[in-house]
N, C-alpha and C positions, 0 to 999 in steps of 0.2 A: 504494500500500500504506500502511496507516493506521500511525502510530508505534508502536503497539503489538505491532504483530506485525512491524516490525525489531527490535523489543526482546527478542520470543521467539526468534528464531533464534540468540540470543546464550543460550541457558536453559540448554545443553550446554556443561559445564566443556570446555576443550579435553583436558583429561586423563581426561576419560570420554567424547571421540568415538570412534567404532568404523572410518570409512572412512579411507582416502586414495586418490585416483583419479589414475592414470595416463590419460590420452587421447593418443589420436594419428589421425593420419587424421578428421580431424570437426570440426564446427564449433558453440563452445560462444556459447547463445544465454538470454536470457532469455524468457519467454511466458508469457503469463497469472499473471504474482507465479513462477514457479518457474523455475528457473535445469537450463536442458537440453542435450542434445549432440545435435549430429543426424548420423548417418553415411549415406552416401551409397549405395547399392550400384547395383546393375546397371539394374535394373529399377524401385527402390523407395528414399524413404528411410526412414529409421526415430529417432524421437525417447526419447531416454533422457532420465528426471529423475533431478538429484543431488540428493541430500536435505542439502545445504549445513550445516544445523543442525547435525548430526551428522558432516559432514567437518572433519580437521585440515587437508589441504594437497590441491591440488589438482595435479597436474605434466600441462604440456602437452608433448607431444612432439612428432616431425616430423609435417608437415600436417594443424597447428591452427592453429584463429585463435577468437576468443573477440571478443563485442561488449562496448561500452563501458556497454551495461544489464547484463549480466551480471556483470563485474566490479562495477558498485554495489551487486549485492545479494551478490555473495562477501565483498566488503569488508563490509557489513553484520552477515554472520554470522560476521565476522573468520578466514575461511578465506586460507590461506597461499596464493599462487599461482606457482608456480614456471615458466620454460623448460628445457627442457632435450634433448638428443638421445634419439636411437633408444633405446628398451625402458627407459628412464628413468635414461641415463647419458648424459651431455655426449657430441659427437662427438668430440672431441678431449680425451683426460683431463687436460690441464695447465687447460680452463675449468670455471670453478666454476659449479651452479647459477645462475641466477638469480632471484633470489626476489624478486617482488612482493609488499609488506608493507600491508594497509590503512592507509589515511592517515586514517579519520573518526574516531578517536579516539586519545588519550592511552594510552600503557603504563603500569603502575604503577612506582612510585619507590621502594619500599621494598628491591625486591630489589637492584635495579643501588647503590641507597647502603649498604645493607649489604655489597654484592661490595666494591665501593670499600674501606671499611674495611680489608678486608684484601689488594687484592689490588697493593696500592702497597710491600709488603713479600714480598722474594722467598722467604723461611722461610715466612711463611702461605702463601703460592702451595704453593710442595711438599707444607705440609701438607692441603692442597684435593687438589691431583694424587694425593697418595696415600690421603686416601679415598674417592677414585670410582675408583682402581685397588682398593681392598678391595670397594666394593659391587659393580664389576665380576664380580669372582669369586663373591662372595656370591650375584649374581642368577644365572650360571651352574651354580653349583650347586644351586640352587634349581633351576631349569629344568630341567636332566639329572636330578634326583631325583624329579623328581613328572610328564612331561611321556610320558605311556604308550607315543606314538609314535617319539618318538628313544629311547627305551627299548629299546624293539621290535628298532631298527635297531644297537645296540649304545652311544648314546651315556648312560651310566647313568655321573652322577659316584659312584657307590657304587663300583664296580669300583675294585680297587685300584692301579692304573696311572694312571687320571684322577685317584682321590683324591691321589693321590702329586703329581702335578702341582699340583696347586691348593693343595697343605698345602705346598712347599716354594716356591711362587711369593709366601706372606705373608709372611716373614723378610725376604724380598731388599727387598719393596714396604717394608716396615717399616725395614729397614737404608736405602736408599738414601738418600746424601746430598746429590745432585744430581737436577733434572729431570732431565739426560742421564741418568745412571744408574737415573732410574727409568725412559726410554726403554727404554735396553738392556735391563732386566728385563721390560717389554713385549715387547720385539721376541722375547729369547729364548721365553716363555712362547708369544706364539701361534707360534712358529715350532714348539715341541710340541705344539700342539692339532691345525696343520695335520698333521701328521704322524701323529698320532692319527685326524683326520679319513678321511685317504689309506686308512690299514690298517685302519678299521673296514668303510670303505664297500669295500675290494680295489678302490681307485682307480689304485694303481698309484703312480710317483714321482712327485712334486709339489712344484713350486717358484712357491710367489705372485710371480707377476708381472703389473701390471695392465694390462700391454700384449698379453699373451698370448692366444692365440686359442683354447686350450684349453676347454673346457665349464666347468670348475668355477673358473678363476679369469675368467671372463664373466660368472659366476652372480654370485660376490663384488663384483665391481662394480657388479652389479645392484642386488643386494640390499642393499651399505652405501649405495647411496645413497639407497633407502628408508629407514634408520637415518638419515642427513642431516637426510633431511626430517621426521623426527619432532625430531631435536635442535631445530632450526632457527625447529621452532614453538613450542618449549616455550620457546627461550632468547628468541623474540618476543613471546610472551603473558607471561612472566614482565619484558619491559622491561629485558634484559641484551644488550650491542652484542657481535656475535659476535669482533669483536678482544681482548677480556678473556680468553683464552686462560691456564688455568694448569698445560697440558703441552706443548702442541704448539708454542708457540714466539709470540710478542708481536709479529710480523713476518710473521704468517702469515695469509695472507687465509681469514677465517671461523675460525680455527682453534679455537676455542671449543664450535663447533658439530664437531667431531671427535672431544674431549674428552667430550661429552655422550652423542653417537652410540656410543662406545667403550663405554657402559655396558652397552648391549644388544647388538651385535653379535658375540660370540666366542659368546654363549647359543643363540641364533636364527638368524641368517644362515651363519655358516660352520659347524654341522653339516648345513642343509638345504640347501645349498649344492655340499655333496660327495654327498647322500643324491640328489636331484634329477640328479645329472650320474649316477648309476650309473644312473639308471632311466630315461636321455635324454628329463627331462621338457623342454617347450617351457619358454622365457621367462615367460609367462601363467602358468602354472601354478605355476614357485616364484616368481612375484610371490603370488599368492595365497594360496601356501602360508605366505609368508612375515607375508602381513597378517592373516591368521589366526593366526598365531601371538604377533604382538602384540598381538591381540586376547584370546588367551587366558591370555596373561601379565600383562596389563596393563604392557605396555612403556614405552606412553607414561606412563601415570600411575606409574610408577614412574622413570622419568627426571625429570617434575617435584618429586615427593618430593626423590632428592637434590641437584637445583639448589638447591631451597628451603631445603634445611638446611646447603646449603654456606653460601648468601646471606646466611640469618637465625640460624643458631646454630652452623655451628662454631668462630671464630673466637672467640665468648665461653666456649664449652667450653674451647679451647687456654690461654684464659686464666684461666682461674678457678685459683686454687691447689689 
């Protein structure tokens, strides 16, 4: 393949690619310049192209295997490649993703030296933590306000019971004086949505637990760790190490990329989440549901917006007089 057209595969900002592919069961191969999957069945097999150009992250599952031409042209289009267990969650939830990161080129340096700046000071960390916990709600409400389908099914933040939620969860983000404290204003806040969730969809009682074998806290693990892998790539393309963590804790493996993920996840995954377990959709299907729906929000390009403005301008906002 001529330089030029490695060069094109890079033409798609990662914050304006549309896919991310799950595979499992197949074997991901190169052939003829395109990079494909081949599943095996019965009788026949059958070759799928990924249009890599336009993927952010790829996640293999159980029985993949992927050749070493293949990965040169993912790397190439600097697609993210992750391992990972059944339906696109670790088999065991104490392991974290693994993410294979392209090594043929350099990250930029402007974001991770501007994080630096402030993130060596535990007051500018808080003040980070607390506004990706304000766009948090910000892009939820956007989402429940314009989004026809969770509309449909009752999650509308017009309603005065969600607004109330969301108007009393910015005082506390605002008052807190601690990351703990801004935890526990987390924890209480989705600990109400789940609940809101539960009675909208007549799910019945519900307690998040991610060991649980329940349909909808299955779904949630599903699904946040499709939120992972969007953090993961945004905090890779932008050239920020996932330990720079400024809620989840400086000791916490990846945890940066949880902080990031947190931005979309209360909007998208846990109403579809509890919506999908009333209507015993499969696994597939609130995968799909779910990447369509970042697709329709622009989730990822809107996680990179506020890493960028955490990296490159809020820290001279907190200071200007």
């Amino acid at each position: 393949m001529q330089m030029e057209q490695l060069s094109d595969l890079k033409a798609i900002l990662h914050s304006k690619r549309a896919n991310i592919y799950y595979l499992e069961k197949c074997r991901v191969m190169q052939k003829d310049g395109r990079v494909l999957y081949l599943t095996e069945a019965k009788d026949q097999s059958q070759y799928w192209n990924i249009p890599i150009a336009n993927t952010t992250c790829l996640l293999l599952g159980t029985g993949t295997s992927v050749s070493q031409a293949a990965m040169r042209m993912l790397a190439s289009a600097g697609v993210l490649v992750g391992f990972c267990g059944g339906g696109g969650t670790p088999l065991l939830m104490a392991t974290e993703v693994e993410w294979l990161s392209p090594q043929s080129e350099y990250r930029p340096t402007e974001y991770l030296q501007g994080w630096m700046q402030f993130w060596f000071d535990e007051d500018k960390r808080l003040q980070a933590a607390k506004y990706f916990q304000q766009q948090r709600l910000n892009f939820l409400r956007a989402v429940w306000s314009k989004d026809r389908d969770l509309k449909a099914e009752g999650f509308d933040s017009d309603q005065p019971a969600i607004r109330q939620v969301l108007d009393n969860s910015i005082p506390k983000i605002l008052a807190a004086a601690s990351v703990g404290q801004l935890l526990q204003g987390e924890a209480e806040l989705t600990k109400l949505l789940y609940k809101i969730a539960a009675r909208t969809t007549n799910y019945g009682s519900f307690t998040r637990e991610r060991d649980s074998v329940d349909v909808a806290n299955a779904l949630l693990n599903h699904g946040n760790y499709l939120a992972y892998g969007l953090a993961a790539t945004t905090l890779w393309v932008l050239g920020i190490p996932h330990g720079f963590a400024v809620m989840h804790g400086k000791t916490r493996r990846g945890a940066l990329v949880f902080d990031v993920a947190d931005l979309v996840k209360d909007a998208i995954i846990l109403p579809w989440a509890f919506i999908c377990a009333k209507e015993n959709a499969t696994e597939d299907e609130f995968r799909q549901q779910c990447l369509q729906a970042f697709t329709d929000h622009n989730a990822l390009e809107f996680m990179f917006d506020q890493v960028k403005y955490v990296a490159a301008k809020l820290d001279r906002e907190i200071n200007e007089p």
